[in-house]
C-alpha positions in Angstrom: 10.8 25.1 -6.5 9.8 23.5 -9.6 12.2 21.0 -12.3 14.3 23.0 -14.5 12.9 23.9 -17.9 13.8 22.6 -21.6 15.5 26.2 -22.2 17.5 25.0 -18.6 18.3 21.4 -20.1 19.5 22.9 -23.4 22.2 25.5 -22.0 23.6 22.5 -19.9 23.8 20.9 -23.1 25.5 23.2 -24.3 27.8 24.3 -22.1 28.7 20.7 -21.9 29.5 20.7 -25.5 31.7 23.6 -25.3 33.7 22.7 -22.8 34.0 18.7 -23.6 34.7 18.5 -27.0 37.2 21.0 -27.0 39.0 19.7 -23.8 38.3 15.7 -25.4 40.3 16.9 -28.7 43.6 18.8 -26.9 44.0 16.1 -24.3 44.2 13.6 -27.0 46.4 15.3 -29.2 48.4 15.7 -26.7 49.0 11.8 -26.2 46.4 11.6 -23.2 43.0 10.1 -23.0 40.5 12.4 -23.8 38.3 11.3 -20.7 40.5 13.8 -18.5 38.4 16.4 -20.2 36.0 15.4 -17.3 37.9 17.6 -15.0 36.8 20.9 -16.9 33.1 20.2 -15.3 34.4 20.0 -11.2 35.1 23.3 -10.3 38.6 24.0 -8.7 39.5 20.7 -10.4 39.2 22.6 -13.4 41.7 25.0 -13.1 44.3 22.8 -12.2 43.7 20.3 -14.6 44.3 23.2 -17.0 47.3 24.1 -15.2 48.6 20.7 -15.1 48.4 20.1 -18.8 50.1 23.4 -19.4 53.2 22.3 -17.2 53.8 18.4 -17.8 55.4 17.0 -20.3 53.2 16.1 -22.9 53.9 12.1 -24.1 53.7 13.4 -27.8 57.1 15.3 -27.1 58.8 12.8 -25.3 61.4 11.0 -27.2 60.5 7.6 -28.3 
């Protein structure tokens, strides 16, 4: 088994990208830290992170 390639590297890359800076952006305009985004890349953790934020009460619409 040899290292992984540049071509391997560069689809990591962007994978990461598509799934982080989307995931960054909706969890902070929903009023949380973007860092839960992190979740998207564990598997299983993934989907229920995604389910979570479709459920909870996001702070933006609670009352002040």
């Amino acid at each position: 088994m040899g290292s992984l390639s540049v071509w391997h590297w560069l689809v990591i890359l962007f994978w990461l990208v598509v799934v982080l800076v989307p995931g960054w952006r909706i969890a902070s305009k929903a009023g949380f830290h973007g860092a839960w985004s992190l979740l998207l890349l564990v598997p299983v953790l993934n989907l229920l992170a995604v389910w979570a934020f479709a459920f909870v009460r996001w702070p933006t619409e609670r009352p002040s």
